[in-house]
C-alpha positions in Angstrom: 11.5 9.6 -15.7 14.1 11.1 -12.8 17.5 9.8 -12.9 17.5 7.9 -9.8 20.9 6.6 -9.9 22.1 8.6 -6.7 19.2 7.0 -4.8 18.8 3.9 -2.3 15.8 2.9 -2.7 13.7 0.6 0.6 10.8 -1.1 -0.5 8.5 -3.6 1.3 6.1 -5.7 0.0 8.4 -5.9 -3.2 7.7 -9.8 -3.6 4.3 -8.6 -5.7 2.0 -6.5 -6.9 2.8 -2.5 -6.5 6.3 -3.5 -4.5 7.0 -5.2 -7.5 6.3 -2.8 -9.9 8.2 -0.2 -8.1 11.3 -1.9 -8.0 11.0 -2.4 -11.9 10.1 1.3 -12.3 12.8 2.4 -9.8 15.3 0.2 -11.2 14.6 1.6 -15.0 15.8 4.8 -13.8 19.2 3.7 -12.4 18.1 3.6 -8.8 19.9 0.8 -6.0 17.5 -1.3 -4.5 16.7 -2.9 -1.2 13.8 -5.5 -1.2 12.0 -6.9 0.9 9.1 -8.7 1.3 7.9 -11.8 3.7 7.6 -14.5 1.1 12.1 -15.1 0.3 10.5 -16.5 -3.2 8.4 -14.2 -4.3 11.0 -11.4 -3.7 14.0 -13.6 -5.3 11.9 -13.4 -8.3 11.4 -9.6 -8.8 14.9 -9.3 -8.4 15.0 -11.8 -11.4 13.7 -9.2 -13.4 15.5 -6.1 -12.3 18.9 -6.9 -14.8 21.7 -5.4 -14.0 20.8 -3.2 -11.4 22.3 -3.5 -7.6 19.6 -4.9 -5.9 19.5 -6.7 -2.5 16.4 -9.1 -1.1 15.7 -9.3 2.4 12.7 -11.4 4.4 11.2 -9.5 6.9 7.4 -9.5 8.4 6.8 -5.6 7.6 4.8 -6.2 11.0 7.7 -7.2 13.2 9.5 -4.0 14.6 12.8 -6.3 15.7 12.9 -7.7 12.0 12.1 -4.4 10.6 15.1 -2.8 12.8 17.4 -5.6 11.8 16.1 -5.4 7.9 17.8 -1.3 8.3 20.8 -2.0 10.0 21.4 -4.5 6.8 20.6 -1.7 4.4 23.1 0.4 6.2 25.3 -2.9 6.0 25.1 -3.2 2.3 24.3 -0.1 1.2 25.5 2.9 3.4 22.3 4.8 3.0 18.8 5.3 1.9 17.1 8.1 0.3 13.9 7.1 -0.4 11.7 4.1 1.5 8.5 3.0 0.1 6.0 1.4 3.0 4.3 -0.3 0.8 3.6 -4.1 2.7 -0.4 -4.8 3.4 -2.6 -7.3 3.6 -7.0 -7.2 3.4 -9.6 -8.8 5.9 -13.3 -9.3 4.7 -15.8 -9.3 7.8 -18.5 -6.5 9.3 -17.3 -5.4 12.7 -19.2 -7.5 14.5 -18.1 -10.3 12.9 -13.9 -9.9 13.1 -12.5 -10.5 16.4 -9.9 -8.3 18.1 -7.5 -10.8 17.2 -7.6 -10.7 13.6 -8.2 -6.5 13.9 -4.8 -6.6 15.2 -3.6 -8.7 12.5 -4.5 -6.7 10.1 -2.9 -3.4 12.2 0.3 -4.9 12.4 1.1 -5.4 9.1 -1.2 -2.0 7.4 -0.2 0.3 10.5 2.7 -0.7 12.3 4.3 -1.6 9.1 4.4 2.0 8.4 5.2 3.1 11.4 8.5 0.6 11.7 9.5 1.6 8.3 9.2 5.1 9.2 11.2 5.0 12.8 14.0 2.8 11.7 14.8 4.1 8.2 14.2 7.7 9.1 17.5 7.6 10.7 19.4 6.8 7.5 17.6 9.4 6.0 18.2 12.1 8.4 22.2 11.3 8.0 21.7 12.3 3.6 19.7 15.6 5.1 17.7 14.3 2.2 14.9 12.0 1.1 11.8 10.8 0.9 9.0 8.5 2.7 6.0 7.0 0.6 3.7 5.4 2.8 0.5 3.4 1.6 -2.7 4.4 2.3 -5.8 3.5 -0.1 -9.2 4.9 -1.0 -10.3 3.5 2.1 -8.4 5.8 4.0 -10.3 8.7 2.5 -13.9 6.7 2.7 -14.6 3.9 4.6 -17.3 1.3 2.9 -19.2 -1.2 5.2 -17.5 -4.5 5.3 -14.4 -2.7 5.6 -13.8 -1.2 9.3 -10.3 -2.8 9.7 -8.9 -2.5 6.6 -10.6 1.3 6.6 -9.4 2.0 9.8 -6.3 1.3 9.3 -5.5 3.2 5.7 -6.7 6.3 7.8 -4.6 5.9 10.7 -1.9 5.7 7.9 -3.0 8.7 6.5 -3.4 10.5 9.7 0.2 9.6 10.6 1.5 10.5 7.6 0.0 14.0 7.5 1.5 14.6 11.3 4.8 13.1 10.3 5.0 15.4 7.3 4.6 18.1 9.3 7.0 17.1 11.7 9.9 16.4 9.1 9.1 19.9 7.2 11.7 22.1 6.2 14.3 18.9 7.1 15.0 17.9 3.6 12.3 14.8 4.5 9.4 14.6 2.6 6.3 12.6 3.1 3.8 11.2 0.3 0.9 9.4 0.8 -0.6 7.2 -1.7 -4.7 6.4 -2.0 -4.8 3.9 -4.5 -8.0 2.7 -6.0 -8.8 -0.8 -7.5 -5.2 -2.0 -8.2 -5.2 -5.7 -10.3 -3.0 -7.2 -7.1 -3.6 -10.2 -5.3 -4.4 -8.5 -2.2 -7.7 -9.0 -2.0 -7.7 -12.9 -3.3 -4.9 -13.5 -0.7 -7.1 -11.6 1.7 -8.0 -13.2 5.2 -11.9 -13.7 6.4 -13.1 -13.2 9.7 -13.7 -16.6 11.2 -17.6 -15.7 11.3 -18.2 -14.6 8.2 -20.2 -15.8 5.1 -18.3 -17.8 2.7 -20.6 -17.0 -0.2 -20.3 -13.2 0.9 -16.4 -13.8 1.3 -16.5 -14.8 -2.5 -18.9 -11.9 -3.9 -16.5 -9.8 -2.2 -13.7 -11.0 -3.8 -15.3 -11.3 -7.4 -16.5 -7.4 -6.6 -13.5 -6.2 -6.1 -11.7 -8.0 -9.1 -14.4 -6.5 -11.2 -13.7 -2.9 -10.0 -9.8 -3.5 -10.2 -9.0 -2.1 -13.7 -5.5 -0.7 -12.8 -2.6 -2.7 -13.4 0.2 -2.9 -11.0 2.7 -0.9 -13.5 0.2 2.1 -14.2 0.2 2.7 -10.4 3.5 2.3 -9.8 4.2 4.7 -12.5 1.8 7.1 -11.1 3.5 7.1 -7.2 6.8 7.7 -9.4 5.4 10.9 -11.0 4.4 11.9 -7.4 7.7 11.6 -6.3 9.6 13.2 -9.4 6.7 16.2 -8.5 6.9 16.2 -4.9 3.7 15.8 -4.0 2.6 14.9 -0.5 -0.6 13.3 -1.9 -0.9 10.7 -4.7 -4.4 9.6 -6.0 -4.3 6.2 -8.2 -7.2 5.9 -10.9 -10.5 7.7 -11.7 -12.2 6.5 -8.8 -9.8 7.7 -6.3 -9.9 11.1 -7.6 -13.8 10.6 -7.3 -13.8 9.3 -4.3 -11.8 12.6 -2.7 -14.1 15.0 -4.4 -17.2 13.1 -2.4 -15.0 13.2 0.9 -14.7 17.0 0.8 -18.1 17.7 -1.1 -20.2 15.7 1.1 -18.1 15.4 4.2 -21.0 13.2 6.7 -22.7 11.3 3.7 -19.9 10.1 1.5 -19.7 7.2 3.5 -23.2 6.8 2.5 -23.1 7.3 -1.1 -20.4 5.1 -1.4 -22.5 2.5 0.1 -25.0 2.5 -2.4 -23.1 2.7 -5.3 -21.1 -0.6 -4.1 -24.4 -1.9 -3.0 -25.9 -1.2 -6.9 -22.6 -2.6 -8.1 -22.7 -6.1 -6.3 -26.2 -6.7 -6.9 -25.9 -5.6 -10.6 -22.0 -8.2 -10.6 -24.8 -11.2 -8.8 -27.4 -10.9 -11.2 -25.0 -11.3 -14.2 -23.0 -14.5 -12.6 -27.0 -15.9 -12.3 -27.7 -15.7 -15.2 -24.4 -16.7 -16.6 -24.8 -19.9 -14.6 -28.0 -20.2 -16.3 
């Protein structure tokens, strides 16, 4: 583990899940936290665990640019700086194309995308004035193939990679670095919190959700340890699990079928998960 006891740390989406984690892992090396998440509960309570560390909470809508840009003049309030901000807020949407409306694509965009990008524009500032630091934004396996059932959240985890690869660039040779993390099935409760498209299936909403918790064997500490380690290396990249690193192999193997070959495998997988809930209900 770094000493991180000269570091600021920003984190959003710290009410849960990875956030949370983070700030436990940051905090265990001596780093000064700034939380903040949407729910004020949820957010109190991981800095309940934290000890003795300086941490502050903060509600903010990762999706709200003014409450983002008032959630970094804070920081600079209590904290005087920031060295390292994690973009880590997101939120899922089960529905085919067709059947999500433009309304709930943007939704979805304004907390996975413009999250990121409002982290990024008003906390690169305090970073610029340390000449220093680092940005982790969060992408997913779905920003490096896209599954059916999948085209917003999809679409958004590669614009977030996208971004992140131009703004790297951008900030190189500054002192900046960029990561971007692709996790794979992470036990959160993203995808049980996850909105449905007003036209979709129910029972296909639910074999969704019982899919993915079946395929999410990663705990919430292992992948926060994991983005750490990227960090402490300086990677610009940081692939979470087995399947991710599979996943990127298939993308740059088989660059127009991998889409393809995913599609069976999660098509195998959810008819082999159906048939075993049958017959256990039998």
């Amino acid at each position: 583990m770094r000493d991180f006891s000269n570091d600021v740390v920003v984190i959003t989406g710290a009410g849960s899940g990875i956030g949370r984690a983070l700030a436990k892992e940051f905090a265990s090396g001596g780093a000064e936290l700034a939380l903040a998440d949407v729910n004020a509960t949820s957010v109190e309570e991981t800095r309940s665990l934290l000890g003795n560390v300086r941490a502050g909470t903060y509600v903010c809508d990762a999706g709200d640019a003014a409450a983002v840009e008032a959630f970094a003049r804070k920081v600079r309030q209590d904290f005087g700086r920031a060295t390292i901000v994690v973009n880590n807020a997101g939120v899922a949407l089960y529905g085919s194309f067709e059947q999500l409306t433009v309304a709930e694509f943007e939704w979805l965009f304004r907390v996975n995308f413009w999250g990121v990008i409002h982290g990024c524009k008003f906390f690169l500032p305090l970073l610029r004035e340390q000449k220093q630091g680092r940005i982790v934004n969060m992408s997913s396996v779905f920003g490096l193939i896209a599954p059916p059932g999948q085209t917003a959240y999809g679409a958004s985890k590669y614009a977030v990679r996208g971004f992140s690869e131009a703004l790297r660039e951008e900030l190189r040779g500054s002192g900046i670095a960029v990561t971007c993390v692709h996790p794979a099935g992470i036990r959160t409760n993203i995808a049980n919190n996850g909105r449905a498209g007003a036209a979709t299936d129910p029972a296909g909403q639910a074999q969704a959700r019982e899919l993915f918790n079946r395929v999410a064997v990663i705990s919430s500490e292992e992948a926060a340890r994991t983005i750490v380690q990227g960090i402490v290396r300086n990677k610009d990249r940081v692939l979470i699990g087995a399947d991710a690193c599979r996943m990127d192999r298939m993308a740059r193997m088989f660059p127009t079928r991998a889409a393809a070959m995913f599609a069976k495998w999660m098509e195998k997988r959810r008819e082999k998960m159906v048939r075993a809930l049958s017959a256990a209900g039998n």
